[in-house]
C-alpha positions as a Markdown table, in Angstrom:
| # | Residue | x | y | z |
|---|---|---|---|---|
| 1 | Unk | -45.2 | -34.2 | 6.1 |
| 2 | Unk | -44.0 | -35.3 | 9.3 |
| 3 | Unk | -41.0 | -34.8 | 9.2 |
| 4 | Unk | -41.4 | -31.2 | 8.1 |
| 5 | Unk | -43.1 | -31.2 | 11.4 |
| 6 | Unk | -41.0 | -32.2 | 13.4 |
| 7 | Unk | -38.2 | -29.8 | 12.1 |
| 8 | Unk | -40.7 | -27.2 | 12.6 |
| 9 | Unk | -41.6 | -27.9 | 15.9 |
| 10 | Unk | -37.9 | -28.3 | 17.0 |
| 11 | Unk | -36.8 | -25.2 | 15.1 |
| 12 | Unk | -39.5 | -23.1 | 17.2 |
| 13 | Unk | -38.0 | -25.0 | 20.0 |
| 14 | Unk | -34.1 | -22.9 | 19.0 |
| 15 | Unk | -35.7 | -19.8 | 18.4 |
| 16 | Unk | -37.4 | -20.0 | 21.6 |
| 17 | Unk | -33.9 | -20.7 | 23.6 |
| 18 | Unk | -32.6 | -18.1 | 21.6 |
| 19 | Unk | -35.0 | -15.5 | 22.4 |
| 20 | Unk | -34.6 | -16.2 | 26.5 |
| 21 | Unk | -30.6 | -15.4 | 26.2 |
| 22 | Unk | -30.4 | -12.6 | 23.9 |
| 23 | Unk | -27.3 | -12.1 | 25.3 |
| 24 | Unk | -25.8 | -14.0 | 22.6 |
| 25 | Unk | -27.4 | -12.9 | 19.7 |
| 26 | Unk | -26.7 | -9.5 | 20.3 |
| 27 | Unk | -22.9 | -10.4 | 21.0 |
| 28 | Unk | -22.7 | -12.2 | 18.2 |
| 29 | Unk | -23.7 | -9.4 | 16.3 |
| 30 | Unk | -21.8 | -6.8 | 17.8 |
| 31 | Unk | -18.7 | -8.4 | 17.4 |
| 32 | Unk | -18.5 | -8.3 | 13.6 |
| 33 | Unk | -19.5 | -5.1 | 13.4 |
| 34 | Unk | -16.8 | -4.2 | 15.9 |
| 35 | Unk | -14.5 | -6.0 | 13.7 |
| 36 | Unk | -16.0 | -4.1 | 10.5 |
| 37 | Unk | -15.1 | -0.8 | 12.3 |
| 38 | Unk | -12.0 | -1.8 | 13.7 |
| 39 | Unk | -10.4 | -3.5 | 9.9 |
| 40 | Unk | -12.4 | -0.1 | 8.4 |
| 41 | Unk | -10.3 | 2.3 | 10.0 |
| 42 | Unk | -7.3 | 0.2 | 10.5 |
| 43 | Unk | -7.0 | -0.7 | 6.8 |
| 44 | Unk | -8.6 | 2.4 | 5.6 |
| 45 | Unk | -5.5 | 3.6 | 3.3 |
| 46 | Unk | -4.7 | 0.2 | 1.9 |
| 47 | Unk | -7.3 | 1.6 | -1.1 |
| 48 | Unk | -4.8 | 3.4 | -2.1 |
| 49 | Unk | -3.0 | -0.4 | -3.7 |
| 50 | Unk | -5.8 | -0.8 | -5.7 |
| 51 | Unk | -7.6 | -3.9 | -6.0 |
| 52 | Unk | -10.3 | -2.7 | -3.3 |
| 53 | Unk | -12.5 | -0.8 | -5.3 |
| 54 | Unk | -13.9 | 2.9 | -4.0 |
| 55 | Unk | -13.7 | 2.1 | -0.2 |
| 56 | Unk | -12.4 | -0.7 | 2.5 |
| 57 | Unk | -16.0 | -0.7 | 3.9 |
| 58 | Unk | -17.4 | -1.7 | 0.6 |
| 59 | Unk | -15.0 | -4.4 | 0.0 |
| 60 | Unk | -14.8 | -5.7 | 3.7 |
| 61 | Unk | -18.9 | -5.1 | 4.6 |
| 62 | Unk | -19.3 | -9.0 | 2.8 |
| 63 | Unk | -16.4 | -10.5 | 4.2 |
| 64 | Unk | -17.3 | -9.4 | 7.7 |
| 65 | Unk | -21.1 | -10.7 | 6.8 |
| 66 | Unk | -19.1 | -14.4 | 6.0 |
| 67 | Unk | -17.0 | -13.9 | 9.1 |
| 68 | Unk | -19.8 | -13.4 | 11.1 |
| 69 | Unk | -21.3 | -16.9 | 9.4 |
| 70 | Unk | -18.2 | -18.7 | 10.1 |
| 71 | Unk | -17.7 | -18.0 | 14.2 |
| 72 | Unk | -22.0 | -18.4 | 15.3 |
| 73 | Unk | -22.5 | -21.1 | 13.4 |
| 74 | Unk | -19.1 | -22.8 | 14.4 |
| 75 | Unk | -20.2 | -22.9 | 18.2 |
| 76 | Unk | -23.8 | -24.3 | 17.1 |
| 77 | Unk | -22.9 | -27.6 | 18.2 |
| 78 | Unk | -22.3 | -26.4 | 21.9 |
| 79 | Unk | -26.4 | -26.1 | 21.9 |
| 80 | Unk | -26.2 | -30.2 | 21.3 |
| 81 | Unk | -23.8 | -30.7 | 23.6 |
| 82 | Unk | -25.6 | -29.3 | 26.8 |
| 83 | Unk | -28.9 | -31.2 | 26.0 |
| 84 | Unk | -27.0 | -34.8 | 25.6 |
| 85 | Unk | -25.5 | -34.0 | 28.8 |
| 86 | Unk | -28.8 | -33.2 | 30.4 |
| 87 | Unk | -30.4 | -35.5 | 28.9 |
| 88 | Unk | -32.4 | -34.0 | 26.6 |
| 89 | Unk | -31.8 | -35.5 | 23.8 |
| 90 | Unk | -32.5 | -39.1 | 25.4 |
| 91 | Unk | -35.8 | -37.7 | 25.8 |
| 92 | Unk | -36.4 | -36.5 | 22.4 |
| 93 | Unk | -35.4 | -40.3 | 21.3 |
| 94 | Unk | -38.6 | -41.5 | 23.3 |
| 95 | Unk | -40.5 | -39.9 | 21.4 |
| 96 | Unk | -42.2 | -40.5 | 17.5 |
| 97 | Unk | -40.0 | -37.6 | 16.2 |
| 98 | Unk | -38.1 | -38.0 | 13.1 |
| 99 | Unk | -34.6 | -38.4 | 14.0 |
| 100 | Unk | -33.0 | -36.8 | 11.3 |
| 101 | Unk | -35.6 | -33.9 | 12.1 |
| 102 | Unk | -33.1 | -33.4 | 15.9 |
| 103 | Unk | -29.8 | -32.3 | 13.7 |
| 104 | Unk | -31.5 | -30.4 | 10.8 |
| 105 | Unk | -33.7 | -28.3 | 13.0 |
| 106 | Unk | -30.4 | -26.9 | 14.8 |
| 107 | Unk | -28.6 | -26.5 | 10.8 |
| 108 | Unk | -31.7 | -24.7 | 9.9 |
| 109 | Unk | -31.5 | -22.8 | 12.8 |
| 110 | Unk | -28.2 | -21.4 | 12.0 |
| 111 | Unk | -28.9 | -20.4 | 8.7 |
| 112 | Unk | -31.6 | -18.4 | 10.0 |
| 113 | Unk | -29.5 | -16.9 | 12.6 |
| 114 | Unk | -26.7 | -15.7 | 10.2 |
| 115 | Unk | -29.4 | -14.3 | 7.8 |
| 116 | Unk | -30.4 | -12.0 | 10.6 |
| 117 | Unk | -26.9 | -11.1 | 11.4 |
| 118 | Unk | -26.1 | -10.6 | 7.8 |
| 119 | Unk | -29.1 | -7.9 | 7.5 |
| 120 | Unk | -27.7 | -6.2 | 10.6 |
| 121 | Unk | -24.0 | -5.7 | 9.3 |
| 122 | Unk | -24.8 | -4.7 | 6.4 |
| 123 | Unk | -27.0 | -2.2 | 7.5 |
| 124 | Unk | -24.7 | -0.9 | 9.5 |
| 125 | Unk | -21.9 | -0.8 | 6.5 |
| 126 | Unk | -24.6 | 1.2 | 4.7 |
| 127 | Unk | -24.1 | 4.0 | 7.6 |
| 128 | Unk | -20.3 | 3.6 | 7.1 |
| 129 | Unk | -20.5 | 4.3 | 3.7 |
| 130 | Unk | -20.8 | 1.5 | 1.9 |
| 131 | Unk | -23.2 | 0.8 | -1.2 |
| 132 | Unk | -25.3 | -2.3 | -2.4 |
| 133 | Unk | -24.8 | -2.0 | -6.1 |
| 134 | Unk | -27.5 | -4.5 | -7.2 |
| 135 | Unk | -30.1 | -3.0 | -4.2 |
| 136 | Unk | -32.2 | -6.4 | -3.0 |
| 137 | Unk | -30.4 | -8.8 | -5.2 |
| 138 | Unk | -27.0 | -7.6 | -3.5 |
| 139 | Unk | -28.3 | -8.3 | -0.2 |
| 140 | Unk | -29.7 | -11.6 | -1.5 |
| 141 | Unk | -26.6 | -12.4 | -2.4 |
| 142 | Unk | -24.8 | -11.8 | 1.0 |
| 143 | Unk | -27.5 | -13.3 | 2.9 |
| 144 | Unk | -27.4 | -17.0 | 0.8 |
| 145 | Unk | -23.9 | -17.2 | 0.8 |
| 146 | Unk | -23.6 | -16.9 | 4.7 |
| 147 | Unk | -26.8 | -18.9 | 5.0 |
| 148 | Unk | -25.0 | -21.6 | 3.1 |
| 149 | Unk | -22.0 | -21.3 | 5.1 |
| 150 | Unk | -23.3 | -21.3 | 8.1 |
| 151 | Unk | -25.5 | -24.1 | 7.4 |
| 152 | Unk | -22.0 | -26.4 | 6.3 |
| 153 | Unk | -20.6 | -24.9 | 9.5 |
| 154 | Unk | -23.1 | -25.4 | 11.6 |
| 155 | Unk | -23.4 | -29.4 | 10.4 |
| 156 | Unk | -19.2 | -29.9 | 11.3 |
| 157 | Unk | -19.7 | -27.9 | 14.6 |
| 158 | Unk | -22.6 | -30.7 | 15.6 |
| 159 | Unk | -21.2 | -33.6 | 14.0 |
| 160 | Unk | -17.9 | -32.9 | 16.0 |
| 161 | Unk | -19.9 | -32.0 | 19.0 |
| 162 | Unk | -21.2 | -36.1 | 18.8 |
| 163 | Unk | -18.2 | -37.3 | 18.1 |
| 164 | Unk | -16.1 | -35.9 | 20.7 |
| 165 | Unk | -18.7 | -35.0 | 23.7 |
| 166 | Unk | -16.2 | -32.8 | 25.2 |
| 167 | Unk | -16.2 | -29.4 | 24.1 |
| 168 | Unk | -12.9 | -28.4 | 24.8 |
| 169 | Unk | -11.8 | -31.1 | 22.1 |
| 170 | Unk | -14.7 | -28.9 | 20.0 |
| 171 | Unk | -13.4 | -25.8 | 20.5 |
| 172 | Unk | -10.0 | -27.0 | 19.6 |
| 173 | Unk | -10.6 | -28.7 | 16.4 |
| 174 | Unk | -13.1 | -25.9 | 15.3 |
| 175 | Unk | -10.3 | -23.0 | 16.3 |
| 176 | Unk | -7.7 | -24.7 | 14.5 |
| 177 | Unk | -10.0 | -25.2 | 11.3 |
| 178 | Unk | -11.6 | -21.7 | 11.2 |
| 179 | Unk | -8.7 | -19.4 | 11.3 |
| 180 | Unk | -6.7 | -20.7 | 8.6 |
| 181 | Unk | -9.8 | -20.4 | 6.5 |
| 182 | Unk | -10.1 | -16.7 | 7.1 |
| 183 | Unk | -6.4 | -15.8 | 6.5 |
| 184 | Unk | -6.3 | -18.3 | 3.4 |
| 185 | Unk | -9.8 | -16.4 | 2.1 |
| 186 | Unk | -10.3 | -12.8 | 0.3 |
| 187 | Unk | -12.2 | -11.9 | 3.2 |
| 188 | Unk | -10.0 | -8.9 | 4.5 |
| 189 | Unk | -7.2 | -8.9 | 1.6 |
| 190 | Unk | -7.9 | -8.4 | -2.2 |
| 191 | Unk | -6.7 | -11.7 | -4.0 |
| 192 | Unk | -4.3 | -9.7 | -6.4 |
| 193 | Unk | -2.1 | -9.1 | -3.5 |
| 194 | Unk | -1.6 | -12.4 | -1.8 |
| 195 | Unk | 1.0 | -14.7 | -1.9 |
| 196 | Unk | 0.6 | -17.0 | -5.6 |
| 197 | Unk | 0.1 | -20.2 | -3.3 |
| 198 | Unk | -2.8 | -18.6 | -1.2 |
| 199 | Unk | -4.5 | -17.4 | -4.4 |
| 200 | Unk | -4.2 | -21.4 | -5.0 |
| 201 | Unk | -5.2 | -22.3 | -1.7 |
| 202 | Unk | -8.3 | -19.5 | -1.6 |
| 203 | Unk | -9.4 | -22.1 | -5.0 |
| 204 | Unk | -10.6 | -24.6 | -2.7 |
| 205 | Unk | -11.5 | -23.1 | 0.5 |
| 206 | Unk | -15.5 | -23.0 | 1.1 |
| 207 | Unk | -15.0 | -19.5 | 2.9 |
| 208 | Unk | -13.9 | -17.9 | 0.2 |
| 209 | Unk | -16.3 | -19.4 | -1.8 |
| 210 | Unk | -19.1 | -17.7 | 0.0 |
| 211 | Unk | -17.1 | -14.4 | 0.1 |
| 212 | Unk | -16.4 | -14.5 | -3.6 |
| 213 | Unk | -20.0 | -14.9 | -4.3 |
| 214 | Unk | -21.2 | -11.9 | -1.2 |
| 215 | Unk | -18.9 | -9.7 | -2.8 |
| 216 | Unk | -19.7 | -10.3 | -6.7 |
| 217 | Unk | -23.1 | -10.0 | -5.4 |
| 218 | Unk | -22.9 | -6.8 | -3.4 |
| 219 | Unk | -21.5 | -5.1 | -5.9 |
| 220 | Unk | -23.7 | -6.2 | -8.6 |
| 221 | Unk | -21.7 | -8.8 | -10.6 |
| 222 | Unk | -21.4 | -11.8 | -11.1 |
| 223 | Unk | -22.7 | -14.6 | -8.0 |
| 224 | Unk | -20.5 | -17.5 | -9.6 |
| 225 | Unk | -22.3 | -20.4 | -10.4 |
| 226 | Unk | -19.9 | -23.1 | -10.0 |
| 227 | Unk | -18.8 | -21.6 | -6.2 |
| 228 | Unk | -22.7 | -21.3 | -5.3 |
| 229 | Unk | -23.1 | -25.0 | -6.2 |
| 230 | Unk | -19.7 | -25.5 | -4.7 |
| 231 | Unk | -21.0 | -24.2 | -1.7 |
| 232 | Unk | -24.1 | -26.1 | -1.6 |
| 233 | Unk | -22.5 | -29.3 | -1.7 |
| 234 | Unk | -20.2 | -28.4 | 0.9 |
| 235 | Unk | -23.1 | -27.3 | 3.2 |
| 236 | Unk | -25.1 | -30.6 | 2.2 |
| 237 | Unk | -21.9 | -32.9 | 3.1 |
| 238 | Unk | -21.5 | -31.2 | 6.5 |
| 239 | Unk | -25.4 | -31.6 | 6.5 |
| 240 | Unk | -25.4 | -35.6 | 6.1 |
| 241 | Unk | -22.1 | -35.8 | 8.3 |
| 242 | Unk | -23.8 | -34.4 | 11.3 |
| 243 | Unk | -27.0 | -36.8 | 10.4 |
| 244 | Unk | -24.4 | -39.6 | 10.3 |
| 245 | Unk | -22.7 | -38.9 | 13.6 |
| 246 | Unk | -26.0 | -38.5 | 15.2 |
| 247 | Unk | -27.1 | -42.2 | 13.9 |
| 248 | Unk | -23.5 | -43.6 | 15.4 |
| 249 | Unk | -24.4 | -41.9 | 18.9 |
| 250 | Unk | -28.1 | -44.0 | 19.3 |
| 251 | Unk | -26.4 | -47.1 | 18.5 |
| 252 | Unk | -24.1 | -46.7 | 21.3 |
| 253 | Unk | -27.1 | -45.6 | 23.8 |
């Protein structure tokens, strides 16, 4: 019970610096759907390949959902940084609180946070023309998979936040890692038209796991198990790494 406590006090905690710099909420939700316009009328006649269903919005609306997942969550461990160089987190260690409670507060919190952007952009594909075939259960769909991913990503972005304490070695681990996932995933491209060792590649890349199950989701098929456990895992790892680096930081205090 404690502990639950103390990740609900701490999550409050997020939400509340969240709420006094809106500023990057709302940017981080403009952006994808920038992006979702952009890729919609950009790539607007590749429908006529096949593979991409009736429209580009309704193919791309999930990917851009994941995308959006991938890049706020990636950053969360920026959040960390600043309060270990602050000293904030020193603080926080002189209290009672659970300390596992410190790292899953902020992964919680970024589940949350891509939930909320995940309602928003697809909303806004619904303007554009694109349809939730499954109603609730599609948006479900969209919403755990980026929740899940976010959550994995969010884990990496703090445990490498620890480990490195600088974020320009952050940003450039997390930049070199995210890209390649989104041009080795289905997110903007149908599988049936990439490259045979990309189709390989896309078989073991968590972000394509999430979009696989968004888009079976959205349009009302099939969420794929074995990815959605997949996924899980992947988000738990990331989960217990983060917990992990954050036990190796008190021991050097």
């Amino acid at each position: 019970m404690k502990f639950i406590l103390d990740v609900f006090h701490l999550l409050m905690r997020q939400w509340r610096i969240t709420l006094r710099m809106p500023i990057f909420l709302v940017v981080s939700i403009v952006q994808p759907i920038t992006w979702m316009l952009l890729f919609s009328q950009l790539f607007g006649k590749i429908t006529m390949l096949g593979a991409f269903g009736s429209s580009y919005v309704q193919f791309l609306a999930p990917g851009i959902a994941i995308m959006s997942a991938l890049f706020g969550s990636g950053y969360a461990g920026m959040g960390l940084l600043n309060d270990i160089d602050r000293g904030v987190v020193d603080r926080f260690l002189a209290t009672p609180v659970t300390r596992s409670a410190l790292i899953i507060a902020r992964v919680t919190h970024a589940c949350m946070t891509v939930g909320v952007q995940s309602c928003v952009i697809l909303g806004v594909a619904m303007i554009l023309g694109a349809r939730p075939k499954a109603h609730i259960i599609s948006f479900a769909a969209v919403i755990i998979a980026a929740a899940l991913l976010g959550g994995g990503m969010a884990g990496l972005s703090n445990a490498m936040a620890i480990l490195t304490r600088r974020q320009e070695t952050m940003f450039a681990v997390l930049n070199f890692t995210m890209l390649p996932m989104i041009y080795l995933s289905s997110m903007i491209m149908a599988k049936q038209l990439m490259p045979p060792w990309i189709q390989t590649v896309c078989k073991y890349n968590p972000v394509d796991w999430a979009v696989t199950i968004a888009r079976g989701g959205f349009e009302g098929n099939d969420w794929f198990v074995w990815r959605l456990a997949a996924l899980a895992g992947y988000t738990t790892f990331f989960g217990v790494m983060a917990t992990v680096a954050f036990r190796r930081y008190r021991q050097t205090m």
